[in-house]
N, C-alpha and C positions, 0 to 999 in steps of 0.2 A: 616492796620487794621487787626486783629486779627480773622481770620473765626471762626464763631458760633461751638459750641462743639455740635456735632452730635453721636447720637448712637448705628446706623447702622454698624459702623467700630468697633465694641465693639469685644473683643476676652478673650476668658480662660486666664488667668497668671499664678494662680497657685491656691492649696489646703491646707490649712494647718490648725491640731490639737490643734496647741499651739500657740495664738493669740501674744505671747511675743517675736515669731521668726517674726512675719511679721516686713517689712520695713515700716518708713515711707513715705508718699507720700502726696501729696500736696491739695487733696477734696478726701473724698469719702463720699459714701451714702449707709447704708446698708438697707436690706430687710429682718422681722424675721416675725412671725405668728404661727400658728396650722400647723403639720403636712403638713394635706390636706388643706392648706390655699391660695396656688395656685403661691406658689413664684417662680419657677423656670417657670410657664409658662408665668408670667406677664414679666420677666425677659426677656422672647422671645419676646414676645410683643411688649415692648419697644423697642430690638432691632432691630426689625422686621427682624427675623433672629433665626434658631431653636440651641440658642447658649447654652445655663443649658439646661440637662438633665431632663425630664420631665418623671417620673415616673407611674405605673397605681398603685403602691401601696405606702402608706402616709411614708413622713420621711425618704427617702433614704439618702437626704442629708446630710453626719456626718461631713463633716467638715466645716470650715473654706472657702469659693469657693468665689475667687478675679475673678472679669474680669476688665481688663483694656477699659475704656473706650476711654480712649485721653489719652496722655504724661501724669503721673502722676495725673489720675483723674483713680480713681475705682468704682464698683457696688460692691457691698460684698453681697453674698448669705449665710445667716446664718442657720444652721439645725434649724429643727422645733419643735417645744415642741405639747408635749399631745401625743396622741396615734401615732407611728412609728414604722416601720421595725426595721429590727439588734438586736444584742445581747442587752440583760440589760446592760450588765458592758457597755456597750458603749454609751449608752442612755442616764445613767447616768451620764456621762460625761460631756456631752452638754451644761447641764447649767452652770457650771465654764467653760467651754469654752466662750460660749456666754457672760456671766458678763462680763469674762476677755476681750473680745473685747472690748463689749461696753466701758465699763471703763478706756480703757486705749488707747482711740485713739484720741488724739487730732487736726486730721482733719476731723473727723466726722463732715458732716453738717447736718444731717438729717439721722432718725431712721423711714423708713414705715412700720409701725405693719398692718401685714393684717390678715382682718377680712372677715368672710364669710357674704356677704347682704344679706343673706337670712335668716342666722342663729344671725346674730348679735356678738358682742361679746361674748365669753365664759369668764368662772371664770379668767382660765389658762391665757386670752387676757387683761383683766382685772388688775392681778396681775402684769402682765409686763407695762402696762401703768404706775401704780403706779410707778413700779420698776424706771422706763424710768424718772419720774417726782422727785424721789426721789434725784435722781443722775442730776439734773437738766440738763438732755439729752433733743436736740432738737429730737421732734415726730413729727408725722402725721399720722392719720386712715388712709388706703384705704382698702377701702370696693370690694371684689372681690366676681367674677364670679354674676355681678349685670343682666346677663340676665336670672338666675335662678329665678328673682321675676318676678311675671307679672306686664307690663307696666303701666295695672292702680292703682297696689299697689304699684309703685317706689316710688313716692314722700311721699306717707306717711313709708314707709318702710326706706327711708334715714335719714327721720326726728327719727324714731324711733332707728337704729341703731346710729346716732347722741346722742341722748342723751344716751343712754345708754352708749356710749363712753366717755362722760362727754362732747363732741365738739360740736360746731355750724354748725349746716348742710352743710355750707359752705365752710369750712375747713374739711368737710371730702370725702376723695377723693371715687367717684363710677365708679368702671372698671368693664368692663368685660374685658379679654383677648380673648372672641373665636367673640363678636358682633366688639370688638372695643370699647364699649362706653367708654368715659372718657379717653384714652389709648392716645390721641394725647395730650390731655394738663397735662394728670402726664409724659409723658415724656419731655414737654415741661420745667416743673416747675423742674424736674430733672437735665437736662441741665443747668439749671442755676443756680443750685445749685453746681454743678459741676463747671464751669464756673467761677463764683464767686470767 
């Protein structure tokens, strides 16, 4: 029997600009959002382990950033759109990077756009759902940094960033990366998707 995909053992593989040198490989799951939308810490999270680079200023990430979770299973860390560090020319780049992934991976199981629970969706979160649904991409909200809201606004705060997402409260994932909340069953529902 096949031991369960765990991803504690998760490591760097590599970085890359140009989505159409990557290799294929056999699941992956990517993670995009805002700048400051908290991907490279939930990325720690999950792996319980300080594996992305975790920045104090928004959007360092420019490229392309693979970690291998298991034999042929990846985590993709996608740069962040809206306000970012680094040069224009570079910035600008991002978005034909990012399309180019998305669009041209046919082991993509799943697309997590994360959203700040406090702030809800923006325009820029917005447009890429659309974009995501256009290109008939699997998605999933998760809504980060949820111990930013206080505890007796959460439940009406998920419902509202829910709909605002166009999703069923249900299906949208609420983490925090620094309490833990939610953090054991999006990693769970990752694994399996992986796995799968």
């Amino acid at each position: 029997m096949a031991r369960p995909l765990c991803l504690d053992g998760a490591s760097f593989l590599l970085s890359e600009s140009d989505p159409r040198r990557l290799a294929a490989c056999g699941a992956e799951v990517a993670f995009v959002g805002r700048s400051n939308a908290g991907k490279s810490t939930l990325l720690n999270a999950l792996c319980r382990k300080d594996l992305a680079r975790v920045s104090g200023a928004p959007g360092c990430t420019r490229t392309i950033t693979v970690y291998l979770a298991a034999k042929d299973r990846w985590l993709v860390d996608l740069p962040g759109y809206g306000f970012a560090c680094g040069p224009a020319a570079s910035r600008a780049g991002w978005g034909p990077m990012v399309e180019g992934y998305l669009a041209g991976r046919p082991a993509l199981r799943m697309v997590f756009v994360l959203v700040d629970a406090k702030l809800g969706p923006t325009k820029l979160d917005l447009l890429m759902l659309r974009w995501l649904q256009g290109e008939n991409l699997p998605w999933r909200v998760v809504a980060t940094k949820a111990d930013q809201v206080k505890s007796s606004r959460s439940l009406a705060q998920k419902l509202r960033v829910a709909q605002a997402a166009g999703v069923q409260a249900d299906d949208l994932a609420w983490v925090s990366s620094l309490d833990g909340i939610g953090v054991k069953e999006l990693r769970r529902d990752v694994c399996a998707l992986l796995a799968g």
